[in-house]
C-alpha positions as CSV (number, residue, x, y, z in Angstrom):
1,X,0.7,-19.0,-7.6
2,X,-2.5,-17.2,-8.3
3,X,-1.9,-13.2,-9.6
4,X,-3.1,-10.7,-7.4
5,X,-2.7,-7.8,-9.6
6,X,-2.9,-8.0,-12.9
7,X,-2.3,-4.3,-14.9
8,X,-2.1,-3.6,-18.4
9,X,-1.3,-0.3,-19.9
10,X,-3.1,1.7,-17.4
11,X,-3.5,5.1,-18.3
12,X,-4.6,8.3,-16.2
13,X,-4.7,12.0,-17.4
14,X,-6.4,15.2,-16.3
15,X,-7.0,17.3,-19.1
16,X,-3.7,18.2,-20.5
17,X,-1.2,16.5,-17.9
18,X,-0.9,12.3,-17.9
19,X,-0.5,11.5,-14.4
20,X,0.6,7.7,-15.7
21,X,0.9,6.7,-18.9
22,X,0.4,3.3,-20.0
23,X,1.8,1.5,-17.0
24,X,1.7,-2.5,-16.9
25,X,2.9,-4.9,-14.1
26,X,1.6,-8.0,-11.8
27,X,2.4,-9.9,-8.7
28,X,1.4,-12.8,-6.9
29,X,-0.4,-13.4,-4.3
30,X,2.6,-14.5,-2.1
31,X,4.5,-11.4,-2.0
32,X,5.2,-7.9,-1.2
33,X,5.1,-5.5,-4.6
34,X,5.8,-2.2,-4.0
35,X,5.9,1.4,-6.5
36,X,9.1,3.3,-5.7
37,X,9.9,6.7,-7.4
38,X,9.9,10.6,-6.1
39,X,6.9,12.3,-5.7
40,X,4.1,12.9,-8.3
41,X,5.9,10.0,-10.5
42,X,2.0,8.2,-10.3
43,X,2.4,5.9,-7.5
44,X,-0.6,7.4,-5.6
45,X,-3.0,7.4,-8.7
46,X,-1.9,4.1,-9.6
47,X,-3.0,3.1,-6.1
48,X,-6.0,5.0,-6.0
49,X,-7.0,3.5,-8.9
50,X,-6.7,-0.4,-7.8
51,X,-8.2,0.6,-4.9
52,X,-11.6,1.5,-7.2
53,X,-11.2,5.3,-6.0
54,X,-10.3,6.9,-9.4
55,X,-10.9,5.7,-12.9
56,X,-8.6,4.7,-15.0
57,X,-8.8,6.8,-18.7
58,X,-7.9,3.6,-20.7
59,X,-6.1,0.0,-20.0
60,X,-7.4,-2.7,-17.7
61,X,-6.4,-3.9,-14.6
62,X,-7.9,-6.8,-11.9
63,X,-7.0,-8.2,-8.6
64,X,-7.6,-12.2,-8.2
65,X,-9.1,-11.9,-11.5
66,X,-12.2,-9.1,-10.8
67,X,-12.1,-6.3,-13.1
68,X,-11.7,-3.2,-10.7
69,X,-14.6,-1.3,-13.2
70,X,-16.5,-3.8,-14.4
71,X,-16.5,-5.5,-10.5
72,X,-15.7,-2.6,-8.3
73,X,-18.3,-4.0,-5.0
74,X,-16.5,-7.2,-5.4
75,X,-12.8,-6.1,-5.3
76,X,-14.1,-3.5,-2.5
77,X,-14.8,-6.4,-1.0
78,X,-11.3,-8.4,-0.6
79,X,-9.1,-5.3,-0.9
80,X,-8.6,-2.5,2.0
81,X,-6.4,0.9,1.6
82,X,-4.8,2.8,3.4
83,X,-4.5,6.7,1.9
84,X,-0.9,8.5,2.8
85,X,-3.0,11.0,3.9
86,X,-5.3,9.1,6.2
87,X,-6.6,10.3,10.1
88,X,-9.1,9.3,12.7
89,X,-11.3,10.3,14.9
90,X,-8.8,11.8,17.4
91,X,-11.6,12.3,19.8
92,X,-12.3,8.7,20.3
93,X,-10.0,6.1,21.9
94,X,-7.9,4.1,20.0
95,X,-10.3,1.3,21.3
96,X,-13.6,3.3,20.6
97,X,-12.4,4.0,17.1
98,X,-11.4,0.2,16.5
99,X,-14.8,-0.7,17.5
100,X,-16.4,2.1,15.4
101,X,-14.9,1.1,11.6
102,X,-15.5,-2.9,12.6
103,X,-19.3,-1.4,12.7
104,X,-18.6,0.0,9.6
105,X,-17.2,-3.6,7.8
106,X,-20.3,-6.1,9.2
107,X,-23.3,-5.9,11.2
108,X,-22.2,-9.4,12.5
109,X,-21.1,-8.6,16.3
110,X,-19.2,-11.9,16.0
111,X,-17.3,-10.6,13.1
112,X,-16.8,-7.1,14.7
113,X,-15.4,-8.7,18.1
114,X,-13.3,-11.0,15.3
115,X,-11.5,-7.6,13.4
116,X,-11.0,-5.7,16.9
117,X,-9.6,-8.3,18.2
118,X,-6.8,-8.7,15.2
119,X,-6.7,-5.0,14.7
120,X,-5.3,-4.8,18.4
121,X,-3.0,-7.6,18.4
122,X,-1.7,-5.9,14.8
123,X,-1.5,-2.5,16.3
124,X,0.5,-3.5,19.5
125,X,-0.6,-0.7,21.2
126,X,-2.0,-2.6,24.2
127,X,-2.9,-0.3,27.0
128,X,-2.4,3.1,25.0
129,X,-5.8,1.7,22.8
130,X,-8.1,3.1,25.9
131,X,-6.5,6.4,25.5
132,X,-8.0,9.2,23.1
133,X,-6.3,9.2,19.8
134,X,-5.2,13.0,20.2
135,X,-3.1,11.6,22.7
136,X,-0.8,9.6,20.2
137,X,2.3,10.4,18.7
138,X,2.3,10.1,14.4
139,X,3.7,6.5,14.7
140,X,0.9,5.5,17.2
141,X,-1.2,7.2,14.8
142,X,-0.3,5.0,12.1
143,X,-0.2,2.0,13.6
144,X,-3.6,2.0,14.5
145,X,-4.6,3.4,10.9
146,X,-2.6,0.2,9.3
147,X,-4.7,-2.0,12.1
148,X,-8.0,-0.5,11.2
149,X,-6.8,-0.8,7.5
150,X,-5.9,-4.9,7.7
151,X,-8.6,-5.9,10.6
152,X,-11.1,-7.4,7.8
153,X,-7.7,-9.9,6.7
154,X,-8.4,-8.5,3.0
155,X,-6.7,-10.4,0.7
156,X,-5.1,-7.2,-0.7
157,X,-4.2,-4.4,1.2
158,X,-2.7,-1.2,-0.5
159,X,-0.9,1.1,1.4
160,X,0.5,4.5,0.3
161,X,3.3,5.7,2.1
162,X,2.8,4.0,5.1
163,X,5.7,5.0,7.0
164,X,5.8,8.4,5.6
165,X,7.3,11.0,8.2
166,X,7.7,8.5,11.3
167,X,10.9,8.0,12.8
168,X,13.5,5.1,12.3
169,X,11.9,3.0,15.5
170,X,8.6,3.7,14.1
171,X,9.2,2.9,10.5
172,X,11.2,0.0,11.3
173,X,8.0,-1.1,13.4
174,X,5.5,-0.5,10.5
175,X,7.7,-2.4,8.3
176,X,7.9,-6.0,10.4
177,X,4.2,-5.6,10.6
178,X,3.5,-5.7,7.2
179,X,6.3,-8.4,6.5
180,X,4.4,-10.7,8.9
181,X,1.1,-9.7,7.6
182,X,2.5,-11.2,4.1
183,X,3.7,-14.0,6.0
184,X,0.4,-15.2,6.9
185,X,-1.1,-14.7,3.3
186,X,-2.2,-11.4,2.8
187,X,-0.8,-9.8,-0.8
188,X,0.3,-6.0,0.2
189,X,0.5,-3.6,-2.4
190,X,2.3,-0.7,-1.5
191,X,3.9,3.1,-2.4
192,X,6.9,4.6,-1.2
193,X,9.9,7.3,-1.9
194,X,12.0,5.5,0.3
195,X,14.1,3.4,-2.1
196,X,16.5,2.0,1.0
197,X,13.2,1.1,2.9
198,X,12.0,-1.1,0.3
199,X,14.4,-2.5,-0.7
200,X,14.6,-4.5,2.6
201,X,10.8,-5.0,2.4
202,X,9.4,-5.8,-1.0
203,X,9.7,-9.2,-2.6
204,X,10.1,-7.8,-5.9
205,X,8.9,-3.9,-7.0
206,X,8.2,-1.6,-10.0
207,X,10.6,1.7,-10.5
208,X,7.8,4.7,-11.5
209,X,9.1,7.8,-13.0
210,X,7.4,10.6,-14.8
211,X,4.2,8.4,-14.9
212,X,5.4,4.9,-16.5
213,X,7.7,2.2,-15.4
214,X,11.1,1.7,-15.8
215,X,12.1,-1.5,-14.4
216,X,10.2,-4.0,-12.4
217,X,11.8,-7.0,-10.4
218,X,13.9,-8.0,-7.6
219,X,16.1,-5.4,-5.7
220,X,19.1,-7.5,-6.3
221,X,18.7,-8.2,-9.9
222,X,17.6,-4.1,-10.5
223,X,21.0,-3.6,-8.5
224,X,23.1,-6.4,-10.5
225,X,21.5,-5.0,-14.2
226,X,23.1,-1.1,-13.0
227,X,26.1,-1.9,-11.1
228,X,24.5,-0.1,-8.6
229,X,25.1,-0.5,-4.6
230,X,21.2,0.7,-3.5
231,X,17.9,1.2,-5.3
232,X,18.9,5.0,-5.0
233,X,21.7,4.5,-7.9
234,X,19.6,2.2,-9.9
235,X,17.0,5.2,-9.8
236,X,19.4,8.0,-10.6
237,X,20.5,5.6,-13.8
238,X,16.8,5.2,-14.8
239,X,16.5,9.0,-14.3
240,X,19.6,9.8,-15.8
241,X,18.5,7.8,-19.2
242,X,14.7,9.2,-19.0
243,X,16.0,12.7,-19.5
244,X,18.2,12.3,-22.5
């Protein structure tokens, strides 16, 4: 299997405070890798920094081999993100706003027509997409924000928190979409808190805490190594060590 992420002691500080600190990990291009730990552990910046938005203070990292300084336009062009934080034009329709990014992506109106068309069928929002966006609830919200993120079929898409505040129908939504996102070939790099979450999502995932990584692997070996029922009690054992 070809590596879609490659990162090798990948290092980010601001002034005085390391936001990560020498972090390394890969994944293939078949799977699901996702950064798990509490919040301001490094999982955004780690993020931001694949997806060419920050620079990284020292250590190297690609994705399907680019360098993501030395080859930022390329990797911009086979990775998409989507921030935690992200919004959209709430004025538009769902539709309108669709239309308006695919503008952004290509000037081909064949390839435009091409990314509405999957972005619609990923969002499942059928009807509601002719409806202005201040109309939606958060989880209709996001749905259409993960559509817009995946309607180029990037072969890496990075998404921070992406069910972060919806409910347990909408999460639960957001979370088959991705799985059968992976399933038809697309690598998916993603953030969470949610350690229960991913652990029914992710192939295999990194534990971040206090800006390096713990463990990386599979949820059941993590939970086998700790004696641990969940990735919750593998965490509180990798906390529990980190502060003695």
């Amino acid at each position: 299997m070809q590596k879609a992420v490659e990162v090798k002691n990948l290092v980010k500080q601001y002034k005085a405070v390391t936001a990560i600190g020498g972090i390394s990990f890969d994944f293939n291009d078949d799977e699901i890798f996702a950064l798990i730990g509490p919040n301001g552990a490094g999982k955004s910046t780690t993020l931001r920094i694949l997806a060419t938005i920050l620079q990284p203070t020292s250590g190297q990292a690609s994705i399907y081999s680019l360098d993501i300084q030395k080859d930022a336009d390329e990797v911009r062009q086979i990775i998409s993100y989507l921030p935690e934080e992200a919004g959209a034009y709430k004025n538009l329709s769902g539709l309108a706003y669709l239309n308006f990014m695919a503008g952004l992506f290509t000037d081909s109106k064949q390839k435009q027509k091409e990314a509405v068309d999957f972005a619609q069928e990923v969002a499942g929002l059928k009807n509601r997409l002719k409806d202005k966006i201040n109309t939606y609830s958060k989880g209709m919200t996001r749905k259409l924000l993960l559509a817009r993120t995946v309607m180029t079929k990037p072969q890496l898409a990075i998404l921070d928190e992406p069910t972060s505040g919806l409910d347990v129908i909408n999460a639960f939504e957001i979370r088959k979409i991705v799985r059968e996102l992976s399933k038809q070939g697309m690598a998916v790099l993603l953030s969470s808190h949610n350690m229960l979450e991913i652990e029914f999502l992710s192939d295999r995932l990194g534990i971040i805490y206090q800006g390096k990584i713990r463990e990386t692997g599979r949820a059941d070996e993590l939970k086998k190594k700790y004696n641990a029922k969940n990735l919750e009690e593998v965490f509180l054992n990798i906390a529990g060590a980190g502060q003695n």
